[in-house]
C-alpha positions as CSV (number, residue, x, y, z in Angstrom):
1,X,130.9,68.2,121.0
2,X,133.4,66.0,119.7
3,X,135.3,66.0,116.2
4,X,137.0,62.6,115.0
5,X,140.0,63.3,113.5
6,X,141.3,60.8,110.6
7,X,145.5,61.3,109.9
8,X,147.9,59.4,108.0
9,X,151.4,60.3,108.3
10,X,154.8,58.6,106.8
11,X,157.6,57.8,108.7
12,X,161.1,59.0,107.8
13,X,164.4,57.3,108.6
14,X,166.0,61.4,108.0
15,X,163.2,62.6,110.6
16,X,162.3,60.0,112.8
17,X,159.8,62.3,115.3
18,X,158.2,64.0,111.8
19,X,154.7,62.4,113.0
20,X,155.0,63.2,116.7
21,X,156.3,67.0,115.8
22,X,153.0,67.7,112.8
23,X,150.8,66.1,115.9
24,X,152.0,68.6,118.4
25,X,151.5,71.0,116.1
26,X,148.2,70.4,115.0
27,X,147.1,70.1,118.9
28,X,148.4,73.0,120.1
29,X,147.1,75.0,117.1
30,X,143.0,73.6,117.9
31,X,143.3,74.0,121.5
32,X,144.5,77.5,121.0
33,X,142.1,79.2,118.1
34,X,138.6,77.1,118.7
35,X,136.4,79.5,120.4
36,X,134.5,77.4,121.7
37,X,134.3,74.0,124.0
38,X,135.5,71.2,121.7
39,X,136.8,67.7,122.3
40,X,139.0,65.8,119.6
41,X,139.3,62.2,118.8
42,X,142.8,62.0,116.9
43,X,142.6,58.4,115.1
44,X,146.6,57.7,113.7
45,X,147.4,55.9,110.7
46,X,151.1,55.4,109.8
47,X,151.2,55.1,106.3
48,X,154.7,53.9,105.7
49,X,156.3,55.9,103.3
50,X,153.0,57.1,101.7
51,X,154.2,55.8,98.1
52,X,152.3,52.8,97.7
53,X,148.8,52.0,97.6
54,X,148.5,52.2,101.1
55,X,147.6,55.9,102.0
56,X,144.2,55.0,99.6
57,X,143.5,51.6,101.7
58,X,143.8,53.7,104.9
59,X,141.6,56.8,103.7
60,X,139.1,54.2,102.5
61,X,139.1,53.0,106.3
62,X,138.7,56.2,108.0
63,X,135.6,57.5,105.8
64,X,134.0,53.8,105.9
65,X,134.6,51.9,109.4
66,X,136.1,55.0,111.6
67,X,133.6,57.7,109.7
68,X,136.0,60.8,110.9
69,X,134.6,63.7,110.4
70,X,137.9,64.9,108.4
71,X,140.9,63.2,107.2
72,X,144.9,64.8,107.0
73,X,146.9,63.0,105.1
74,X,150.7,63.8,104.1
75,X,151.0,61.9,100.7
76,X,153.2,61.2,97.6
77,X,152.2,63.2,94.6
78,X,152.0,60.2,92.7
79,X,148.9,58.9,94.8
80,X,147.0,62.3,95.4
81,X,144.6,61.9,92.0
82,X,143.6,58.7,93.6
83,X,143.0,60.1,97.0
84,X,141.7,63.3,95.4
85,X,139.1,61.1,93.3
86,X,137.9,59.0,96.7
87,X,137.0,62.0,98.8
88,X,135.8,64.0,96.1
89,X,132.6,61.5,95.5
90,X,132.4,60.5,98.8
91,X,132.1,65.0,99.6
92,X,134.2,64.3,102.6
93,X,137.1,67.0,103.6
94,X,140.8,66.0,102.9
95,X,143.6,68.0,103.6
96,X,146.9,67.0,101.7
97,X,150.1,67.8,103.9
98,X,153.0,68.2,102.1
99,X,156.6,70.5,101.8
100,X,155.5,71.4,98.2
101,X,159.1,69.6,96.4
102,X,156.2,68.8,93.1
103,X,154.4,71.1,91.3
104,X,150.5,70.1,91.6
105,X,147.8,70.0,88.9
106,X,144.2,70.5,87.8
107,X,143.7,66.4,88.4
108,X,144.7,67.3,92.3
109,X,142.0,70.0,92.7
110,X,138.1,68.9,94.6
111,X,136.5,71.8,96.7
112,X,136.7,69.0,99.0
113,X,140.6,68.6,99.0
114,X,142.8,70.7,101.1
115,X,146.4,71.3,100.1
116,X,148.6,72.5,102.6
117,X,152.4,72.8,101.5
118,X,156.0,74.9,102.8
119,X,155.6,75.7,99.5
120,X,159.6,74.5,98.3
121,X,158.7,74.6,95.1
122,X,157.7,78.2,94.5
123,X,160.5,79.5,96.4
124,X,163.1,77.7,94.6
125,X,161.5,79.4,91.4
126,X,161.7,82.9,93.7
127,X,165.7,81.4,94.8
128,X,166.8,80.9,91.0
129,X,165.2,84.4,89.7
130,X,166.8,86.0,93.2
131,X,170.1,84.4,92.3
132,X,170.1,85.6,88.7
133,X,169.4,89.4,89.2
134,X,170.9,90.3,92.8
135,X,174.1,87.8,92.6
136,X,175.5,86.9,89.2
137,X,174.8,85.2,86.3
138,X,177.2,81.7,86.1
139,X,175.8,78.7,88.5
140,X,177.1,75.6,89.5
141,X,173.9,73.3,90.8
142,X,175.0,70.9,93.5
143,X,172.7,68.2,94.6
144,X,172.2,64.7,96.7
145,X,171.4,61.6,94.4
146,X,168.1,62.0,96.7
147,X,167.1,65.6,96.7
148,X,167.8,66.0,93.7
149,X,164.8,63.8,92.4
150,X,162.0,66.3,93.0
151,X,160.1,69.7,91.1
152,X,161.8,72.0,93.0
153,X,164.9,71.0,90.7
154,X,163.4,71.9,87.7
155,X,162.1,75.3,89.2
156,X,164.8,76.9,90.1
157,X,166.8,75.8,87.0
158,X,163.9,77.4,85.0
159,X,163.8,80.4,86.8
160,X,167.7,80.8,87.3
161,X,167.8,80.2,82.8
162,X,165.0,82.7,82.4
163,X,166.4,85.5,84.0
164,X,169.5,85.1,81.8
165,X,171.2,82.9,84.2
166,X,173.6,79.9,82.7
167,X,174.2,76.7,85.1
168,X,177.7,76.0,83.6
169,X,177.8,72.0,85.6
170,X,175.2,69.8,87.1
171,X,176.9,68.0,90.5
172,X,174.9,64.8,91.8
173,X,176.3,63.3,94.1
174,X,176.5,59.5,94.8
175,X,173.7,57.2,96.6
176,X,176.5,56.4,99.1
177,X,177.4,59.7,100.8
178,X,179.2,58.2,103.2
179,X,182.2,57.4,101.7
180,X,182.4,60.7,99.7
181,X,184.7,63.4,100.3
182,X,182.9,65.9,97.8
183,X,186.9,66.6,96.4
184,X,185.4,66.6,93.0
185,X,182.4,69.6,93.6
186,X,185.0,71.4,94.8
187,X,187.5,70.9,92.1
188,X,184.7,71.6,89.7
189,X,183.8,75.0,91.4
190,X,187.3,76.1,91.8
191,X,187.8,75.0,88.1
192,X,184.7,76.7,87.1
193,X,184.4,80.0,88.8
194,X,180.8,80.5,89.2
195,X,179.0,83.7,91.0
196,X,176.9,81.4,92.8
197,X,176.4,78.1,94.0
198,X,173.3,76.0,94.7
199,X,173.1,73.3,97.3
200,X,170.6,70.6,97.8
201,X,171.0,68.6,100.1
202,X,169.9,67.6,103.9
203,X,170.1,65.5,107.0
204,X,173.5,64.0,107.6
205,X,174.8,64.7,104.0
206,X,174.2,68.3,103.9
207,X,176.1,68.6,107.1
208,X,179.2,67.1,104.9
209,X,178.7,69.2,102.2
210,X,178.6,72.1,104.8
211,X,181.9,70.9,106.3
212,X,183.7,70.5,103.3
213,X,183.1,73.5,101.8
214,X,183.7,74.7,105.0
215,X,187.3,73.6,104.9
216,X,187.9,74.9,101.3
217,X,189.2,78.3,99.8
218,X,185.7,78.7,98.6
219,X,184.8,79.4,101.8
220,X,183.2,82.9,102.2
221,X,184.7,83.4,98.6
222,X,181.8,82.5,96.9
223,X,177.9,82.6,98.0
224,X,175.6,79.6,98.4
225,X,172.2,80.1,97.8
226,X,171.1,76.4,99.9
227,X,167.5,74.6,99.9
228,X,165.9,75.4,103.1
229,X,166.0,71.5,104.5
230,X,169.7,71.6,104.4
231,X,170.3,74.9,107.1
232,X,167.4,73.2,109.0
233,X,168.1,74.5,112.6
234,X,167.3,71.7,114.6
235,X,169.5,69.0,112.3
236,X,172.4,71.4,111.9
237,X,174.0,71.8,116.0
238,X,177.5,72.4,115.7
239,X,179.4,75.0,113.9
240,X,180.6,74.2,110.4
241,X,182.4,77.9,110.3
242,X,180.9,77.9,107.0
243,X,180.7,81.6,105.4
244,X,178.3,83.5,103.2
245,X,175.1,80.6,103.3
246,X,172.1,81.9,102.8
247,X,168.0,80.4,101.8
248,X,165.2,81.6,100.7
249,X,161.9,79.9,102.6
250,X,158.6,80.5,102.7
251,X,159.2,80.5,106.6
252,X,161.5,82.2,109.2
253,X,161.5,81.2,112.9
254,X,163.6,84.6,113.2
255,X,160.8,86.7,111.8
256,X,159.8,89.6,113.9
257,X,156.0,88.9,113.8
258,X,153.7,88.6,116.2
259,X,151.9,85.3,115.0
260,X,155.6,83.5,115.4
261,X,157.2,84.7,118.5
262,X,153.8,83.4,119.7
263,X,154.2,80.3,118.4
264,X,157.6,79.2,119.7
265,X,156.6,80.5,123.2
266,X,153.4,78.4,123.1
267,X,155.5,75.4,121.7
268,X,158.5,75.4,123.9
269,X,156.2,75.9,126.6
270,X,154.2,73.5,125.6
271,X,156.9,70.7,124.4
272,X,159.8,71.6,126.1
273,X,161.8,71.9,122.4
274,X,161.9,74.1,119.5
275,X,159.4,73.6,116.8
276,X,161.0,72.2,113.0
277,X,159.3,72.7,110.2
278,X,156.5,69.2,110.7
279,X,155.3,70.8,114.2
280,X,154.5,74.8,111.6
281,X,152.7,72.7,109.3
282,X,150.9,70.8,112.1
283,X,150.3,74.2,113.6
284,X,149.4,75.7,110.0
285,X,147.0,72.8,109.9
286,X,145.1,73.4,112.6
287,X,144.6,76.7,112.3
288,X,143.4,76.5,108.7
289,X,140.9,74.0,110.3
290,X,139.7,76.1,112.7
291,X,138.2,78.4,110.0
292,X,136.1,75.5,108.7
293,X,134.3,74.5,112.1
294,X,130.9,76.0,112.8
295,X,129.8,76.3,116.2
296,X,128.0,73.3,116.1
297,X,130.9,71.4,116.2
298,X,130.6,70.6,112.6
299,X,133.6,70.7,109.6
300,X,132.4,72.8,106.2
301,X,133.9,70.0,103.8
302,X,133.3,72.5,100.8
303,X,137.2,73.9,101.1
304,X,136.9,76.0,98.3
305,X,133.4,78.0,99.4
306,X,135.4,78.2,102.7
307,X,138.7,79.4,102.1
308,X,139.4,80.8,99.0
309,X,141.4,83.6,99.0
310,X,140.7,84.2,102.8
311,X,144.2,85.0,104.6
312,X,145.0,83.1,107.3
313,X,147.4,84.4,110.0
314,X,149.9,81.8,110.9
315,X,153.4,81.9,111.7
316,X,154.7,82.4,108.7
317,X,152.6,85.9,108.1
318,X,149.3,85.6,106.1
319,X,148.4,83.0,104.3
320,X,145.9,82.0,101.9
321,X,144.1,79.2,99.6
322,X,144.4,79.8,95.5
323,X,142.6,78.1,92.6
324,X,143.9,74.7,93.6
325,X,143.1,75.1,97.0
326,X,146.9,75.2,97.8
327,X,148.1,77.3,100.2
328,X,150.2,80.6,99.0
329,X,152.5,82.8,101.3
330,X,152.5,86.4,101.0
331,X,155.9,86.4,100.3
332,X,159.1,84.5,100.9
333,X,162.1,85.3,103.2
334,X,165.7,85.5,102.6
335,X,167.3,84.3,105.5
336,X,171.6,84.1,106.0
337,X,172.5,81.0,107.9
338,X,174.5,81.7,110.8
339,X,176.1,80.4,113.9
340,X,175.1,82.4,116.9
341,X,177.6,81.2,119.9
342,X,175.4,78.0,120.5
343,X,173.2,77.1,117.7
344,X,172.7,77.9,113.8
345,X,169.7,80.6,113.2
346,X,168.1,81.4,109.5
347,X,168.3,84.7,110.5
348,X,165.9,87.0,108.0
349,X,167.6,89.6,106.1
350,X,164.4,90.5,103.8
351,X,161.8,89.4,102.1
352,X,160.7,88.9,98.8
353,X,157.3,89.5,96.8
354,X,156.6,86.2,94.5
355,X,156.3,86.4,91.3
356,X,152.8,85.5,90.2
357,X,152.0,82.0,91.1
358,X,149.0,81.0,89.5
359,X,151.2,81.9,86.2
360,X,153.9,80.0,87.6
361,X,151.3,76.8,87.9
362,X,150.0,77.0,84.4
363,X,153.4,77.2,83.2
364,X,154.8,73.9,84.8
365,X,151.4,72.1,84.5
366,X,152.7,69.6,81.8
367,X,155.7,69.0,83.2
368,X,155.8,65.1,84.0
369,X,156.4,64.0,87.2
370,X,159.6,61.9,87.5
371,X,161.7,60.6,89.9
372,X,161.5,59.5,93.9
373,X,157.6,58.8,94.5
374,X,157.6,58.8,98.5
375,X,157.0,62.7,99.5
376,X,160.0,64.6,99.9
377,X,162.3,64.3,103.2
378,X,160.4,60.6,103.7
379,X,163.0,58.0,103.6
């Protein structure tokens, strides 16, 4: 038996390997949880950076002259109606790939359309209402003239503002990192006082922001509640001696559970490397895909008479598929960031029931989408 395999992944200046590490995944994952004897074709479309009209030229390729048997692709939100539309009349399975920066909507939902995020969204919502009833209730919201472009924003904003919270200064900082010292966030913080501070940002710039704050008298003085991409372990190698960080994630590679201390050993066996975030939702992937093959070799493209509500155990804990047909964790995980001798850890500390999520996506659902249109960390 063999299954053909259809994917169409970005490239990413930030992550260059992001292809090669969701692959890994994805392989180790099927080789691991078929039952059975089963061969894979894997046919690889790079899709630049999945904002254009591209990813829809592509997908029309695979159904029509490679005729896969099930298509991944990791898209921007503002081409997934189109793609959602194609595969819904053609009945063929889809499964969307992304970190989950946007909010999605009814238009994105086929039974026959997979959406598989990291969920950033949601727990930036689960970050601001955290923030606002364990740590205080005066925010400043630092952010990178890139990150900053994305849903997650708006979520934790609105979450931090409903619990009572006030955000007394917006930072964004400037296209051109490079050449800033990030003097003026830290005037404005010391100048403003606030029980918390948020921090979006990642890659290289976040490691600046980590240094100087770092080498400030904030340091340790006030806490940082950070997206998840900027205390990314494998990024982040030296120590900033930076003081009181913590994230909240819908992952932790720390986490005591059985499902994720087998899958670093089975990955660093494998790969010779730590898995980053691409190679768990490579793994997550093919996993989730597993529970659609039959015996016969053959993919159930009907996601939604599949999956719903069935939990999933993956790394991350259990997860499972709601009325979009996006996955849902069963809970998020705050993590501190810490240096241990030789590398940075998101070392869990506890973790946190989410508030109710379906709710959460009725209540965004006319919220416009603005801003970058590549999917986020694709540059």
């Amino acid at each position: 038996m063999k299954l053909k395999i259809g994917i169409m992944l970005p490239k990413s200046d930030m992550y260059p390997t992001l292809a090669m590490d969701f692959l890994n995944g994805l392989k180790l994952a099927l080789k691991k949880h078929i039952p059975f004897t089963m061969k894979f074709k894997y046919i690889i479309e790079n899709i630049g950076h999945a904002a254009d009209d591209l990813p829809l030229k592509t997908a029309e390729k695979l159904l029509l002259q490679e005729n896969v048997d099930v298509t991944i692709s990791f898209c921007s939100i503002f081409r997934l109606k189109e793609l959602v539309t194609l595969f819904d009349g053609y009945k063929k399975p889809l499964i969307h790939i992304d970190l989950g920066a946007n909010i999605l909507k009814k238009e994105h939902y086929s039974p026959y359309v997979l959406h598989h995020t990291l969920n950033l969204w949601q727990s930036a919502y689960t970050t601001g209402v955290y923030a606002a009833n364990k740590i205080g209730k005066k925010a400043v919201f630092a952010s990178s003239f890139y990150d900053g472009g994305y849903q997650h924003t708006y979520a934790l904003a609105k979450a931090f503002e409903n619990e009572g919270g006030t955000i007394l200064k917006y930072y964004v900082a400037p296209s051109d990192y490079k050449n800033e010292t990030f003097d003026s966030l830290i005037d404005t913080i010391n100048t403003l006082e606030p029980d918390v501070i948020f921090t979006l940002f990642s890659y290289n710039e976040g490691k600046k922001v980590f240094n100087a704050l770092a080498n400030s008298k904030i340091n340790g003085a006030i806490p940082i509640l950070a997206f998840p991409a900027m205390t990314d372990e494998t990024i982040n190698t030296e120590d900033y001696n930076i003081e009181n960080v913590q994230s909240i994630a819908s992952w932790a590679f720390d986490a005591p559970l059985e499902n994720t201390k087998t899958f670093l050993k089975k990955y660093n066996k494998k790969y010779k490397e730590v898995p980053n975030v691409f190679s768990l939702m490579g793994y997550e992937v093919g996993i989730t895909l597993a529970n659609c093959i039959s015996p016969k070799g053959k993919v159930n493209a009907n996601f939604t008479e599949q999956l719903h509500l069935k939990k999933i155990m993956t790394p991350r804990g259990a997860i499972q598929y709601n009325e979009l047909n996006e996955s849902e964790p069963e809970n998020f995980k705050l993590r501190t960031f810490q240096f241990n001798k030789t590398e940075y850890q998101n070392i869990l500390i506890e973790t946190i029931e989410p508030s109710s999520l379906d709710e959460l996506n009725k209540e965004f659902s006319n919220i416009n989408y603005t801003g970058w249109q590549n999917p986020y960390l694709c540059t």
